[in-house]
Biopython code that builds the backbone (N, CA, C, O; Angstrom):
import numpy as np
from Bio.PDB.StructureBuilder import StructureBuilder

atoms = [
    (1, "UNK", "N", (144.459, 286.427, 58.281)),
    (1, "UNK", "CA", (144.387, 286.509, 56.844)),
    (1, "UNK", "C", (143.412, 285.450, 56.313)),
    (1, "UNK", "O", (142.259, 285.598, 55.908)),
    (2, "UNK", "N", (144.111, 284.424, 56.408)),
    (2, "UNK", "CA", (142.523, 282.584, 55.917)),
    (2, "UNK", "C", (142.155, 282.356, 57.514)),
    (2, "UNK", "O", (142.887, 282.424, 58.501)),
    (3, "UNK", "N", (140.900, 282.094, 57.410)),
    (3, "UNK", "CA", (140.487, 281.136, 58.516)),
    (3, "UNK", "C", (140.339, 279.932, 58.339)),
    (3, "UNK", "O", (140.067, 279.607, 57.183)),
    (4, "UNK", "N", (140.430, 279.072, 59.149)),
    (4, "UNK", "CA", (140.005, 277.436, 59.365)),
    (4, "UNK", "C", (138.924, 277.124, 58.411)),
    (4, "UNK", "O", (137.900, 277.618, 58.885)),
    (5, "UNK", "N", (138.603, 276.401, 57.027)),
    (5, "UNK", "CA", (138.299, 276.121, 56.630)),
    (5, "UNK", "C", (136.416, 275.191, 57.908)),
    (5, "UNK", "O", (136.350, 274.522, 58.939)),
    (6, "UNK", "N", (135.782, 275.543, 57.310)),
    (6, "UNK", "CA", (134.300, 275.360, 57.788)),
    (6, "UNK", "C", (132.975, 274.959, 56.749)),
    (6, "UNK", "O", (132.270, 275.858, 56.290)),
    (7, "UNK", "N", (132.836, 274.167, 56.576)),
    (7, "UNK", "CA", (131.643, 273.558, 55.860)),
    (7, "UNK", "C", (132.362, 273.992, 54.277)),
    (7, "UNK", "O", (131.525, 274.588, 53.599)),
    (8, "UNK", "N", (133.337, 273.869, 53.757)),
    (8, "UNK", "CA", (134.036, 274.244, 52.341)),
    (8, "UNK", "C", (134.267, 275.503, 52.406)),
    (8, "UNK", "O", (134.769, 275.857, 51.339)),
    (9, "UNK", "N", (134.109, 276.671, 53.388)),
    (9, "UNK", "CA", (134.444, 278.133, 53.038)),
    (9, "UNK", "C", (135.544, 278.435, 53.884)),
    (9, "UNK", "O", (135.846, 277.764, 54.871)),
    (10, "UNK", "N", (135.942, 279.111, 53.621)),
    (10, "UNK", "CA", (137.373, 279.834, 54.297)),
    (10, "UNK", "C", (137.023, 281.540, 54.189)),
    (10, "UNK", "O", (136.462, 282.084, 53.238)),
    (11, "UNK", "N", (137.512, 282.189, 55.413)),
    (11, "UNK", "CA", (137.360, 283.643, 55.345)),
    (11, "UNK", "C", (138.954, 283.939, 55.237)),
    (11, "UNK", "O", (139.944, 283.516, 55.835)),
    (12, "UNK", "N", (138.645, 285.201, 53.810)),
    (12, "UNK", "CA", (140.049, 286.048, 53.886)),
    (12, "UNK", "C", (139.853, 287.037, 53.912)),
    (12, "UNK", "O", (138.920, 287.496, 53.254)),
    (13, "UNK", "N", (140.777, 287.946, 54.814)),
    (13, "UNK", "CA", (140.656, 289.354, 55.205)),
    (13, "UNK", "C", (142.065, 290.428, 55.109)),
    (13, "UNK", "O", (143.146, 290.158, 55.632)),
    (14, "UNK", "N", (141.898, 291.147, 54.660)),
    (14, "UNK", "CA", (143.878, 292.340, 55.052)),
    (14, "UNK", "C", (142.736, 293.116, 56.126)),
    (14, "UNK", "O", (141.541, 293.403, 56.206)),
    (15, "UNK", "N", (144.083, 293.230, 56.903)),
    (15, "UNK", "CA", (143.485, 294.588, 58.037)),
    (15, "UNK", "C", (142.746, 295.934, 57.086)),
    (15, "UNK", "O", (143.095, 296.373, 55.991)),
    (16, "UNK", "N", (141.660, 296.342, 57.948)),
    (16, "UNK", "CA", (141.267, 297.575, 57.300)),
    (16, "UNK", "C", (140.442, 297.427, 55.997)),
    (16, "UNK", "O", (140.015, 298.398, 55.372)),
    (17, "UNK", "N", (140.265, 296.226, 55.662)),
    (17, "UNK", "CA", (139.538, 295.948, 53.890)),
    (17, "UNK", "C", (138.395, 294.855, 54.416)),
    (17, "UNK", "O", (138.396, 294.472, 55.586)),
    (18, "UNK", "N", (137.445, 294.403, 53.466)),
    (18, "UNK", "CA", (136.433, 293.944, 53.814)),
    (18, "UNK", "C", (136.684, 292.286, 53.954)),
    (18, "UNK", "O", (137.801, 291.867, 53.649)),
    (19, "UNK", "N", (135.759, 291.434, 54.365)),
    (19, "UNK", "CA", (136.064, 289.999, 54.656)),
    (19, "UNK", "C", (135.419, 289.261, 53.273)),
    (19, "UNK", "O", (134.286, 289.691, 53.055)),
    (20, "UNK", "N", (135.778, 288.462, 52.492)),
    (20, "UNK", "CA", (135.938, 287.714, 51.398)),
    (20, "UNK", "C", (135.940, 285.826, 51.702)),
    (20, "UNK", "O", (136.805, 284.951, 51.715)),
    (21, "UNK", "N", (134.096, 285.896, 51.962)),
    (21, "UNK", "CA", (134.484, 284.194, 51.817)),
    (21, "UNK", "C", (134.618, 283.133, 50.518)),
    (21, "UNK", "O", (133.947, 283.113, 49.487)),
    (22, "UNK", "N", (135.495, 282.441, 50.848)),
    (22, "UNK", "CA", (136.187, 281.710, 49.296)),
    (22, "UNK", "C", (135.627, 280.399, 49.665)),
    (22, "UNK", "O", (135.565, 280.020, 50.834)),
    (23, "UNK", "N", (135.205, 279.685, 48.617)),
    (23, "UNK", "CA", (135.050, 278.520, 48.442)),
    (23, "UNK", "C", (135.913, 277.760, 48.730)),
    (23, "UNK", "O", (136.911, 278.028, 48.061)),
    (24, "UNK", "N", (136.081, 276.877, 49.428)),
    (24, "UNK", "CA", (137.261, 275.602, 49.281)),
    (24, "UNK", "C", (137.175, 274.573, 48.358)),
    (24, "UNK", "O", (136.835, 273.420, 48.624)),
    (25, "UNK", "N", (137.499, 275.018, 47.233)),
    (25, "UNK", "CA", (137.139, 273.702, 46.265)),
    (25, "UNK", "C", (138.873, 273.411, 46.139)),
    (25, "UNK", "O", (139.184, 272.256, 45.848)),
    (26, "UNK", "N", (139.715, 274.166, 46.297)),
    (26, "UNK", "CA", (140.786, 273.816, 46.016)),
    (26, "UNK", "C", (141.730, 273.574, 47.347)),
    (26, "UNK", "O", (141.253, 273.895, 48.436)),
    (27, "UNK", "N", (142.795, 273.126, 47.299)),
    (27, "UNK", "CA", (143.882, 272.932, 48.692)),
    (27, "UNK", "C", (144.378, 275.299, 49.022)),
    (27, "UNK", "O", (145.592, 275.500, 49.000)),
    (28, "UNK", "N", (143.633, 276.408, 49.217)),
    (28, "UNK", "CA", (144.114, 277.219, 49.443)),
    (28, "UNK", "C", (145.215, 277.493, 49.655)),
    (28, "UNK", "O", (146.186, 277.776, 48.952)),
    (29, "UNK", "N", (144.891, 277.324, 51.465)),
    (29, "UNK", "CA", (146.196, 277.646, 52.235)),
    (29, "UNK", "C", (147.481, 277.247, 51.565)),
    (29, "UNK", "O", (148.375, 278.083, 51.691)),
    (30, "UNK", "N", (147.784, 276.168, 50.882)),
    (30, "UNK", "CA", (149.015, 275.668, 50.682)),
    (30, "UNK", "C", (149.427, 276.417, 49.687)),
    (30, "UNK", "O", (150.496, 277.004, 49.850)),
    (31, "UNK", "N", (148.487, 276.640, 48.048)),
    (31, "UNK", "CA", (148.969, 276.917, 47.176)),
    (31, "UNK", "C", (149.085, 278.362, 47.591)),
    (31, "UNK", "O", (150.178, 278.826, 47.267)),
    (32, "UNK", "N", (148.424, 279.076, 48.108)),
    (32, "UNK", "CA", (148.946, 280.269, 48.489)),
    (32, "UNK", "C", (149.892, 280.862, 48.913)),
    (32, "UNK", "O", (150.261, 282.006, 48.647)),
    (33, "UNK", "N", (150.543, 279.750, 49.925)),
    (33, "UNK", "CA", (151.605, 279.650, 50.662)),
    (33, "UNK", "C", (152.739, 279.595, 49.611)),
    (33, "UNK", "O", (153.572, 280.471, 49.379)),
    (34, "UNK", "N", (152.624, 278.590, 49.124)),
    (34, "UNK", "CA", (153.586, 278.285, 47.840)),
    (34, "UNK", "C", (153.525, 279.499, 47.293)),
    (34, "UNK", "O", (154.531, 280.143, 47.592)),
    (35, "UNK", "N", (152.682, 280.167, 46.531)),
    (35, "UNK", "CA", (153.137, 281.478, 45.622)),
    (35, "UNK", "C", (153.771, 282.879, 46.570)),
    (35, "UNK", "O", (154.448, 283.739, 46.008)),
    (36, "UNK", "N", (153.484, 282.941, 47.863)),
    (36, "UNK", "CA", (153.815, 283.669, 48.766)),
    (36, "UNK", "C", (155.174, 283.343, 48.390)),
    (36, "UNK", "O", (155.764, 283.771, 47.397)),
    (37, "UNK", "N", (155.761, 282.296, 49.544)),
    (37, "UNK", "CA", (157.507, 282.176, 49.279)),
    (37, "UNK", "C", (158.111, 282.642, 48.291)),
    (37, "UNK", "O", (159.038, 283.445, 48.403)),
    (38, "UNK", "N", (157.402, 281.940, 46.525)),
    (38, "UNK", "CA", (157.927, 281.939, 45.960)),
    (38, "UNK", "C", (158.309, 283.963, 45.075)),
    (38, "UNK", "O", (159.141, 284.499, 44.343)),
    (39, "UNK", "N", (157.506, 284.189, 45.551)),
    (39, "UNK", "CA", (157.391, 285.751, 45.309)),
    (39, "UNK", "C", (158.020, 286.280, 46.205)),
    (39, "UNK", "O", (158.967, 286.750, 45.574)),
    (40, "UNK", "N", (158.161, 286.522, 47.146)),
    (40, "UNK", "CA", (158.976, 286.784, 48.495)),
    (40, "UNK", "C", (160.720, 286.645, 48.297)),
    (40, "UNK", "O", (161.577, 287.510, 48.480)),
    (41, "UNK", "N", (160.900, 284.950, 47.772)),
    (41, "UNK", "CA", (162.420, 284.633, 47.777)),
    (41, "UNK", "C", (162.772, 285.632, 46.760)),
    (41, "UNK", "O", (163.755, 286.339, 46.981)),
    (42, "UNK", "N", (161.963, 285.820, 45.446)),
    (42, "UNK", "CA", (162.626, 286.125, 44.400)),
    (42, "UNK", "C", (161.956, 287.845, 44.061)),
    (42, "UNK", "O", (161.837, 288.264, 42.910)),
    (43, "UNK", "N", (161.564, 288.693, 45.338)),
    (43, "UNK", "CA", (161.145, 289.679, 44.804)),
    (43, "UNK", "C", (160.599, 290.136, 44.059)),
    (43, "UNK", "O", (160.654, 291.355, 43.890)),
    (44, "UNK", "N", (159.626, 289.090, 43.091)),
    (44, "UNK", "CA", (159.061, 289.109, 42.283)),
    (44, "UNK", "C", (157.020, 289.595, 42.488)),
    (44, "UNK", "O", (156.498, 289.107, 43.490)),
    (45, "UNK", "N", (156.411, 290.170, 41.882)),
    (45, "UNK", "CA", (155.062, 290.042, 42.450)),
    (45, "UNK", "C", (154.415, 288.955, 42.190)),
    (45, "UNK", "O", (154.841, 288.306, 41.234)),
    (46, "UNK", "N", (153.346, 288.481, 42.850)),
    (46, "UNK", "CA", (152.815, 287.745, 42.663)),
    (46, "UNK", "C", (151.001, 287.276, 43.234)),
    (46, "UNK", "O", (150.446, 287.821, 44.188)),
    (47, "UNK", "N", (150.420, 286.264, 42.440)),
    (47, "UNK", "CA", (148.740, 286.957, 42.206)),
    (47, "UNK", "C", (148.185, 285.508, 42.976)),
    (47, "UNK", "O", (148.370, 284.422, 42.428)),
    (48, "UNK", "N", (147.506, 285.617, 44.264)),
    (48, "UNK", "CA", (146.769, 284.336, 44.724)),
    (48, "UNK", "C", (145.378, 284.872, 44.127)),
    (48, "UNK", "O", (144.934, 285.981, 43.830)),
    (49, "UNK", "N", (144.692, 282.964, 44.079)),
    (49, "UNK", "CA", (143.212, 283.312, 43.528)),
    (49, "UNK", "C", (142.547, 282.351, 44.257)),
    (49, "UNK", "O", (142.948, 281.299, 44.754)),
    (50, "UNK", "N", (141.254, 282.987, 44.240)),
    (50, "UNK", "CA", (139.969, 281.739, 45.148)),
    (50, "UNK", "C", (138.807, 282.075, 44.214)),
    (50, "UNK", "O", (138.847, 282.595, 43.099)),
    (51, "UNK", "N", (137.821, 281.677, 44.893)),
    (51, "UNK", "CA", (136.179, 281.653, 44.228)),
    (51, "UNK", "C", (135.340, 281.662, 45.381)),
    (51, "UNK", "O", (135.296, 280.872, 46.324)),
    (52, "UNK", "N", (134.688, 282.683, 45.146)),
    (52, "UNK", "CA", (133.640, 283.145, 45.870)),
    (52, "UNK", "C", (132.391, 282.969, 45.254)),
    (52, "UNK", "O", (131.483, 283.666, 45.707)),
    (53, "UNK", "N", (132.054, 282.002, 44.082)),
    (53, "UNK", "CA", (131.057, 281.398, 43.810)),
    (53, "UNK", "C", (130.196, 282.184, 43.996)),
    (53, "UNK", "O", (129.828, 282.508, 45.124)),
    (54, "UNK", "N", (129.626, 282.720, 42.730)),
    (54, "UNK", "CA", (130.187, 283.066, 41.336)),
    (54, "UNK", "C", (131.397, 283.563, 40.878)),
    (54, "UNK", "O", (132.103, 283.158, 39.954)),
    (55, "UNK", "N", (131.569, 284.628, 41.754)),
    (55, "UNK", "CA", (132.718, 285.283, 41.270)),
    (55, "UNK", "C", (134.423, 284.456, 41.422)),
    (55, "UNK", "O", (134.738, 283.336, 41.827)),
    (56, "UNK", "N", (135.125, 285.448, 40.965)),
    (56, "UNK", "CA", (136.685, 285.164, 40.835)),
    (56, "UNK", "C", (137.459, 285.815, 41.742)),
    (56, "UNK", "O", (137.599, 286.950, 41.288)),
    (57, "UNK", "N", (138.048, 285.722, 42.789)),
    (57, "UNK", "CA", (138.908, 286.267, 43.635)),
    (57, "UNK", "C", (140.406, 286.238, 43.401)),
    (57, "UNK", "O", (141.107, 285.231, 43.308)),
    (58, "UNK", "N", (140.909, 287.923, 43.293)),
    (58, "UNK", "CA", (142.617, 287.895, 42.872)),
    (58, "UNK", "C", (143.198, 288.387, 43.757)),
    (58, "UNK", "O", (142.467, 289.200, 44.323)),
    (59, "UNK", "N", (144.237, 288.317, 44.224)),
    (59, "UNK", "CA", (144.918, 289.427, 45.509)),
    (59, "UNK", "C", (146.610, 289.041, 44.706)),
    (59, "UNK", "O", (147.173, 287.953, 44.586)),
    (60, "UNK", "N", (147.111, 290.622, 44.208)),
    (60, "UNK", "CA", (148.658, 290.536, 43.507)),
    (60, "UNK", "C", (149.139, 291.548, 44.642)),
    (60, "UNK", "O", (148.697, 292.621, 45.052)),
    (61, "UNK", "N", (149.990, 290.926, 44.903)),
    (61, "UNK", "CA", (150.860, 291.503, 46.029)),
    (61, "UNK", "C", (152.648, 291.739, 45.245)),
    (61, "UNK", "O", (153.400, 290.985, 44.629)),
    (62, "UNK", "N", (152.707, 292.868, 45.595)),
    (62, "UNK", "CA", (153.981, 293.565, 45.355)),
    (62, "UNK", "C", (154.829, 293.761, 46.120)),
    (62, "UNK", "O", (154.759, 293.178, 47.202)),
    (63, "UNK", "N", (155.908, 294.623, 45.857)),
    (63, "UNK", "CA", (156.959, 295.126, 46.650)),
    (63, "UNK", "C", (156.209, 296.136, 47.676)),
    (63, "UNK", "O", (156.621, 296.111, 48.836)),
    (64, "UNK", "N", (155.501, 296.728, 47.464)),
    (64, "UNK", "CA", (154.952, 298.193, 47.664)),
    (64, "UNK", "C", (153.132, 298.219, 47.788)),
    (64, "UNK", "O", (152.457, 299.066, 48.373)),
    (65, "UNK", "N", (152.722, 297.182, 47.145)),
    (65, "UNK", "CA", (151.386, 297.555, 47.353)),
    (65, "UNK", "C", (150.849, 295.922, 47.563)),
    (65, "UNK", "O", (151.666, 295.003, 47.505)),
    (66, "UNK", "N", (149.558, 295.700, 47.784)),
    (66, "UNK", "CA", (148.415, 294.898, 47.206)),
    (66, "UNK", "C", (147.413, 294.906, 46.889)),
    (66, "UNK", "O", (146.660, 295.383, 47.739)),
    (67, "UNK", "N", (146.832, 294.508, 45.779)),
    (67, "UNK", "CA", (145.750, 294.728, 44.928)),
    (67, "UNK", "C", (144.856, 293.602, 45.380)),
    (67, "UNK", "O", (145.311, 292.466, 45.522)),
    (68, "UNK", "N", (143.518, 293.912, 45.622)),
    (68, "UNK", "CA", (142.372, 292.992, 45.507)),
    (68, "UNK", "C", (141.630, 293.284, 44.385)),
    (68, "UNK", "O", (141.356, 294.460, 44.149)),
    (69, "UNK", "N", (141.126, 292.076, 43.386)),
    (69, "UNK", "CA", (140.066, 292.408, 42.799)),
    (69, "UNK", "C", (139.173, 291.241, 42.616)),
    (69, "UNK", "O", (139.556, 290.091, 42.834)),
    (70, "UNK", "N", (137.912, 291.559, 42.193)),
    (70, "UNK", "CA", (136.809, 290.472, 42.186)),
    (70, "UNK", "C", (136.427, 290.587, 40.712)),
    (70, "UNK", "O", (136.237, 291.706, 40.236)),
    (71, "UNK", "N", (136.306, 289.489, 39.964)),
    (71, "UNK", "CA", (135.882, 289.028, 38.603)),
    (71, "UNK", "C", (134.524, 289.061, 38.473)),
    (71, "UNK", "O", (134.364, 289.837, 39.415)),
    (72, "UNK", "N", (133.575, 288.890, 38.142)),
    (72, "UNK", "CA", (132.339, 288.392, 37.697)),
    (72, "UNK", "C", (132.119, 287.922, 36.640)),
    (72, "UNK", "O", (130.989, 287.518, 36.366)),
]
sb = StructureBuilder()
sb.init_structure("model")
sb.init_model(0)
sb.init_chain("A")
sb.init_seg("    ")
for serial, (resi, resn, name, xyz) in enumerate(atoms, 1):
    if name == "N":
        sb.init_residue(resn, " ", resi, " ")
    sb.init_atom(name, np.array(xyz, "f"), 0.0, 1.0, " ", f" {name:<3s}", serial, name[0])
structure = sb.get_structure()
């Protein structure tokens, strides 16, 4: 899903969908992690974000689906 962070970029990927490198300007992995659980414990959906410089990276994950989308 993230790869090892490398010169500030990180690759994110879902099986079957295209590869999305994100900027590391922020701590990722963790806060991601954090909204994961916290959506997970409480069945609730919930929306991780990165930057792909320029753009805006969203991934809302549901009960049932997940959505990628890219901002500009």
């Amino acid at each position: 899903m993230l790869t090892a962070p490398i010169h500030g970029w990180t690759d994110f990927q879902l099986p079957g969908t295209s590869k999305y490198r994100l900027s590391y300007l922020r701590d990722v992995p963790f806060e991601w992690l954090d909204q994961a659980i916290h959506g997970l414990e409480s069945l609730y959906p919930f929306t991780v974000e990165g930057f792909l410089e320029p753009d805006r990276f969203l991934c809302t994950v549901s009960y049932w689906n997940c959505y990628v989308l890219v901002e500009d």
